[in-house]
N, CA, C and O of each residue as an XYZ file, in Angstrom:
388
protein
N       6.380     -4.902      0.724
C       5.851     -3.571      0.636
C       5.024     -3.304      1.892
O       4.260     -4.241      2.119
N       4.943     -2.260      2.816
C       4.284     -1.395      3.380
C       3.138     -1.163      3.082
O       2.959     -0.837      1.909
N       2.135     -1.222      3.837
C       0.659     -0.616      3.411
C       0.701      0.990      3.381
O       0.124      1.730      2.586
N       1.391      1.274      4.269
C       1.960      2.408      4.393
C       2.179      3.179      2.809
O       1.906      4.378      2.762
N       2.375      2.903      2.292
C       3.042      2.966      0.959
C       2.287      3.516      0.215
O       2.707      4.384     -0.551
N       0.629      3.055      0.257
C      -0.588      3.212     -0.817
C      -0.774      5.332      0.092
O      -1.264      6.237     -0.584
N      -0.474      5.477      0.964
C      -0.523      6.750      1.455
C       0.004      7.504      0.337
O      -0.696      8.459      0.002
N       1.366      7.253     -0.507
C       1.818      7.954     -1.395
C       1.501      7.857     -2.797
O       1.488      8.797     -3.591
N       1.262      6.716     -3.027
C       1.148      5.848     -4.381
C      -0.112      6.629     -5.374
O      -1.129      6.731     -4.687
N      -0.243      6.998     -6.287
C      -1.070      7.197     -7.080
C      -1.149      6.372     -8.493
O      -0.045      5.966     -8.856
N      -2.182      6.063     -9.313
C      -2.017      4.966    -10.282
C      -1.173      5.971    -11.728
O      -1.584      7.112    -11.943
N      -0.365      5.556    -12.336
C       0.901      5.699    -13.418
C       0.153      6.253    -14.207
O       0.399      7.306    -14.796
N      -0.704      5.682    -14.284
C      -1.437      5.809    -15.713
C      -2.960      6.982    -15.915
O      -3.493      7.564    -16.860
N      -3.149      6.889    -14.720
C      -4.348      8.030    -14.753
C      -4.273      8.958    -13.791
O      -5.049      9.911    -13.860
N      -3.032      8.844    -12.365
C      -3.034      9.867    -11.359
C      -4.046      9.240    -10.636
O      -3.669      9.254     -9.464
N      -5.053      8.738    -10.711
C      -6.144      8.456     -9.724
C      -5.397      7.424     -8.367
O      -4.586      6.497     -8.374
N      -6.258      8.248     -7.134
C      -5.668      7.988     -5.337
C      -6.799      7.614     -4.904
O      -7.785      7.924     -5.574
N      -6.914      7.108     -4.087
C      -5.409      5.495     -3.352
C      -6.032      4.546     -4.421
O      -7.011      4.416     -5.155
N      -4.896      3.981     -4.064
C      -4.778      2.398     -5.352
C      -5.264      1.397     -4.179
O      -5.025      1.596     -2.988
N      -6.097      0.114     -4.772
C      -6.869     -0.683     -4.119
C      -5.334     -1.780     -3.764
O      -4.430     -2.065     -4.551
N      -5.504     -2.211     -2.278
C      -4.675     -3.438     -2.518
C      -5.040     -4.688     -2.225
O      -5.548     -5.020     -1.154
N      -4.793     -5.449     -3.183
C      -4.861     -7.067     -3.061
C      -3.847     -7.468     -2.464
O      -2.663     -7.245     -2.714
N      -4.384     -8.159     -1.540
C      -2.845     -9.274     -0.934
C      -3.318    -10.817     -1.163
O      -4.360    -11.409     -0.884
N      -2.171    -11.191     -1.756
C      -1.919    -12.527     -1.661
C      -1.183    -13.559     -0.530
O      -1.750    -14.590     -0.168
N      -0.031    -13.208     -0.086
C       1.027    -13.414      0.928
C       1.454    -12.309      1.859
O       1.588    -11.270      1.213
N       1.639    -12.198      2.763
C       2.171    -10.895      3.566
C       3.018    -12.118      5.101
O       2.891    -13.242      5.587
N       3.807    -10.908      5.241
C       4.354    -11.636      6.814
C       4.551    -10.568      7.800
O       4.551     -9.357      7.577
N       4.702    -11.116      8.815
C       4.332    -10.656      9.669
C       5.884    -10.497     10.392
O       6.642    -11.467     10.430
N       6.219     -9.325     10.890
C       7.154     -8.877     11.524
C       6.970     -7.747     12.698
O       6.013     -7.007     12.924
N       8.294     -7.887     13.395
C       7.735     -6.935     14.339
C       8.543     -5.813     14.110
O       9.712     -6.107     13.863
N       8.294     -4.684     14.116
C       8.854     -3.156     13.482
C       8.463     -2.389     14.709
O       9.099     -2.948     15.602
N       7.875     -1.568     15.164
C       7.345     -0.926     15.971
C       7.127     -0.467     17.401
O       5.993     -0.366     17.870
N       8.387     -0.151     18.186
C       8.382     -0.511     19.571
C       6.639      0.517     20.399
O       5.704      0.047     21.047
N       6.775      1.235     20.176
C       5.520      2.099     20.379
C       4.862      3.192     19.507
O       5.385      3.813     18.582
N       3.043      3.344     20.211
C       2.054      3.942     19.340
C       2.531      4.657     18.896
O       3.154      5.117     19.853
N       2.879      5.413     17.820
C       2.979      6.859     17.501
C       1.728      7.919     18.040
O       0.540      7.712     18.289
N       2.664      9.266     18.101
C       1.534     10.091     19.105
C       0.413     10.275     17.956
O      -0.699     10.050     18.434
N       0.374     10.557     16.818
C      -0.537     10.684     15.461
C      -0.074      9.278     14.738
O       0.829      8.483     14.998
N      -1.205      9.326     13.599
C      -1.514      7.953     12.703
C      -0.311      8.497     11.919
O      -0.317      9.674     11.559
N       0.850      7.584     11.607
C       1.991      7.635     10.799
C       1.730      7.802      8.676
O       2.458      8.056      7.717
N       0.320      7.481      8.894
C      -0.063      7.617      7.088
C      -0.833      9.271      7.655
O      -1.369      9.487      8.742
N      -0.632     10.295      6.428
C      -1.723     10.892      6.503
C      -2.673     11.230      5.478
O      -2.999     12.393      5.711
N      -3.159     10.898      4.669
C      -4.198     11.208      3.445
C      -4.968      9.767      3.412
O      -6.197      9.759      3.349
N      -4.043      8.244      3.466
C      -5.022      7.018      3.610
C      -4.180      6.394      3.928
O      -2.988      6.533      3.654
N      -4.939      5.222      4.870
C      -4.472      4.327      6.045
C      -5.242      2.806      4.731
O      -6.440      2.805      4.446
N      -4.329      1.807      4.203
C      -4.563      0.821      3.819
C      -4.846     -0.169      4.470
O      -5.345     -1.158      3.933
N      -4.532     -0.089      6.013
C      -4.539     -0.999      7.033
C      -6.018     -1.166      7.322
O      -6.653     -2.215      7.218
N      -6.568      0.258      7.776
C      -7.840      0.029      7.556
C      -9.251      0.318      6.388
O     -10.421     -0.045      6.504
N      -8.612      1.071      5.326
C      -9.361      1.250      4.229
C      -9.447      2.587      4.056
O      -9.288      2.898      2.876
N      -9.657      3.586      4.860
C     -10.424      4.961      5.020
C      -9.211      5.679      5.236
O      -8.021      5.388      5.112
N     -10.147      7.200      5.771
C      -8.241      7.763      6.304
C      -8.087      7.895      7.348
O      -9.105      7.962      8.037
N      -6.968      7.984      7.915
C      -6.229      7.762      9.195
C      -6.963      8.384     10.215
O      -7.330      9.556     10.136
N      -7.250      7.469     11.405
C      -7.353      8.074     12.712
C      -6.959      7.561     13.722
O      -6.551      8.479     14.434
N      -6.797      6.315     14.375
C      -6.399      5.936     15.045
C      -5.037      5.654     15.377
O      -4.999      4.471     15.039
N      -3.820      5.935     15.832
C      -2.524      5.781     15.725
C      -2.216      4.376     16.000
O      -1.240      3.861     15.454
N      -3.302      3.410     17.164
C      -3.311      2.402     17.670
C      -2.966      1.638     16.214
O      -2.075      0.794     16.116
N      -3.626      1.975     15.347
C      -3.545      0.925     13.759
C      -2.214      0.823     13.249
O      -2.065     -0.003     12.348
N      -1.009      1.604     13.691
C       0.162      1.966     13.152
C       0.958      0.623     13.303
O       1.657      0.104     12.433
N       0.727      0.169     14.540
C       2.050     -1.077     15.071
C       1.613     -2.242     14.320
O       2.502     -2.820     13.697
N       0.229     -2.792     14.231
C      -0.344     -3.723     13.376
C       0.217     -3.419     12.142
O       1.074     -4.095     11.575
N      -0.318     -2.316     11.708
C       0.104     -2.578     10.216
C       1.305     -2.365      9.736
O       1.529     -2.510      8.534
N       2.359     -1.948     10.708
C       3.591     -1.719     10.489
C       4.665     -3.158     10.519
O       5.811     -3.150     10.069
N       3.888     -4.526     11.251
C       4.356     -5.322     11.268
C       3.682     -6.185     10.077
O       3.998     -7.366     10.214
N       3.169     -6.051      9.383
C       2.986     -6.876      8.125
C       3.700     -6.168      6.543
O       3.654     -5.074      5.981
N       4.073     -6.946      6.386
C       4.773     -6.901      4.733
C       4.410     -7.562      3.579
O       4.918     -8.636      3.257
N       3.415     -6.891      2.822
C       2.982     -7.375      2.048
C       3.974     -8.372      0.864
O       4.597     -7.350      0.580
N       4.370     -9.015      0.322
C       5.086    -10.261     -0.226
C       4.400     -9.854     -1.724
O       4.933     -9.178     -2.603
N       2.960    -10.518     -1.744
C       3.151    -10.920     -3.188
C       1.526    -10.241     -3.019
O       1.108    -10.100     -1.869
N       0.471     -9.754     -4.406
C      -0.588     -9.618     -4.496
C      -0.538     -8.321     -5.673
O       0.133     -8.314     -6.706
N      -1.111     -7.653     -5.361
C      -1.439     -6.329     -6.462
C      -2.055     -5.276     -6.051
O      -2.581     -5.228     -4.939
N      -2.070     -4.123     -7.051
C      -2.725     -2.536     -6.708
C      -3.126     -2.525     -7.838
O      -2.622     -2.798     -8.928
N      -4.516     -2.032     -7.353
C      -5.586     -2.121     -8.800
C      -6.106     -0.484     -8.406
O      -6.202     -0.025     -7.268
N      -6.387      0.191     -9.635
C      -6.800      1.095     -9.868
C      -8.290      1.098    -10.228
O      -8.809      0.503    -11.172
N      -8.912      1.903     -9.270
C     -10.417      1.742     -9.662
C     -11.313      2.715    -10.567
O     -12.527      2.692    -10.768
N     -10.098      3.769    -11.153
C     -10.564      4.927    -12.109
C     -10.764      3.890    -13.242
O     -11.825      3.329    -13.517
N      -9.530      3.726    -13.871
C      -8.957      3.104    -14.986
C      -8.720      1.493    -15.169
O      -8.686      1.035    -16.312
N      -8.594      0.831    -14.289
C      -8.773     -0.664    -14.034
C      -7.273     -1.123    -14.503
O      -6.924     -2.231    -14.910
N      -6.569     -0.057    -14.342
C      -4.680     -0.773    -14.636
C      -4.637     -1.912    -13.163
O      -5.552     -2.090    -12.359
N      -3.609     -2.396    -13.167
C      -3.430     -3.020    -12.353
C      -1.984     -3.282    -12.108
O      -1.416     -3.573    -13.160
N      -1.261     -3.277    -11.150
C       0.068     -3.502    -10.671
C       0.187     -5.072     -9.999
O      -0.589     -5.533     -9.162
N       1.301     -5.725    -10.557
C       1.957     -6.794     -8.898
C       2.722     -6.206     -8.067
O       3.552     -5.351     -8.377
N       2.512     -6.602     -6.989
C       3.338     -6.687     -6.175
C       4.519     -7.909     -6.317
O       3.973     -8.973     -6.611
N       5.995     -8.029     -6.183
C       6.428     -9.675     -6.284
C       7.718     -9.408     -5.443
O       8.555     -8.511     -5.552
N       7.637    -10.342     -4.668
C       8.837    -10.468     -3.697
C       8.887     -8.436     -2.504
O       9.761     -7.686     -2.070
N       7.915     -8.471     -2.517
C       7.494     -6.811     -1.636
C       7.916     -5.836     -2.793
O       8.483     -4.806     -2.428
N       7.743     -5.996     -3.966
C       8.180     -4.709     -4.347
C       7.272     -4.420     -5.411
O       7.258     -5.178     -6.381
N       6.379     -3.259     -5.359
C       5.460     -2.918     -6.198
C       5.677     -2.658     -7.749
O       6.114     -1.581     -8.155
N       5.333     -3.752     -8.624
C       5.862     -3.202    -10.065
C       4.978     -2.214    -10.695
O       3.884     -2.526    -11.164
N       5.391     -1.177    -10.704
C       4.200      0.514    -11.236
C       4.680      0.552    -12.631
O       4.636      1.654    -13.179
N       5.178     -0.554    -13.373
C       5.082      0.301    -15.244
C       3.417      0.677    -15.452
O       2.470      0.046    -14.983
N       3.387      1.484    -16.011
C       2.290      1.469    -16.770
C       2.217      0.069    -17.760
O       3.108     -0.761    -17.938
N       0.508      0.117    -18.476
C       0.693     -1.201    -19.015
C       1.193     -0.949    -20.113
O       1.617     -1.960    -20.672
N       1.348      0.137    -20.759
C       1.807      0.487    -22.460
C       3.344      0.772    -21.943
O       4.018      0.903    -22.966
N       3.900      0.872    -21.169
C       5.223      1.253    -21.192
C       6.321     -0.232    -20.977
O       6.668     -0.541    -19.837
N       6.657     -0.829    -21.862
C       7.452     -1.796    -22.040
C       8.759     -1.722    -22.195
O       9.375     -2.633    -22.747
N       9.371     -0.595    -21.715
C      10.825     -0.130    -21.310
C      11.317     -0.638    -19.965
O      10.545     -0.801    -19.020
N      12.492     -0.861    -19.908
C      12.816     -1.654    -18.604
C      14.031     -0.642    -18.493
O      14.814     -0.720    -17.546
């Protein structure tokens, strides 16, 4: 998963933005030949916590992939894994697959 990602993400269960992320594992790749002229997130930058300003932050965080960890919600205290990069968003009452 993309840090990139928490830019869109809102928590399932209450709507509440940005979702906190835990990392456990991430790797590191290279994606990014150059800066973008603007910061590629625009509402929140996970790379650095806050919201976007620097575009310089784009290539860094564009080369890490988060692997394994979680998105925790700090309204409601749901909590998501992450497993193998892919964010699992059920809600916790929804046990439909």
């Amino acid at each position: 998963m993309k840090r990139r990602l928490l830019d869109l993400l809102a928590c399932p269960s209450c709507l509440s933005f940005p979702l906190e992320l835990i990392v456990e594992n991430e790797i590191k790749e290279n994606r990014l030949p150059t800066t973008p002229e603007r910061p590629l997130c625009e509402r929140w930058c996970a790379f650095i916590g806050s919201q976007p300003e620097d575009p310089n932050n784009c290539i860094a965080c564009m080369e890490l992939e988060v692997m394994s960890g979680k998105l925790s919600c700090k309204s409601c205290g749901a909590e998501y894994r992450i497993e193998g990069g892919v964010p699992r968003m059920l809600r916790p009452d929804d046990t439909r697959f």
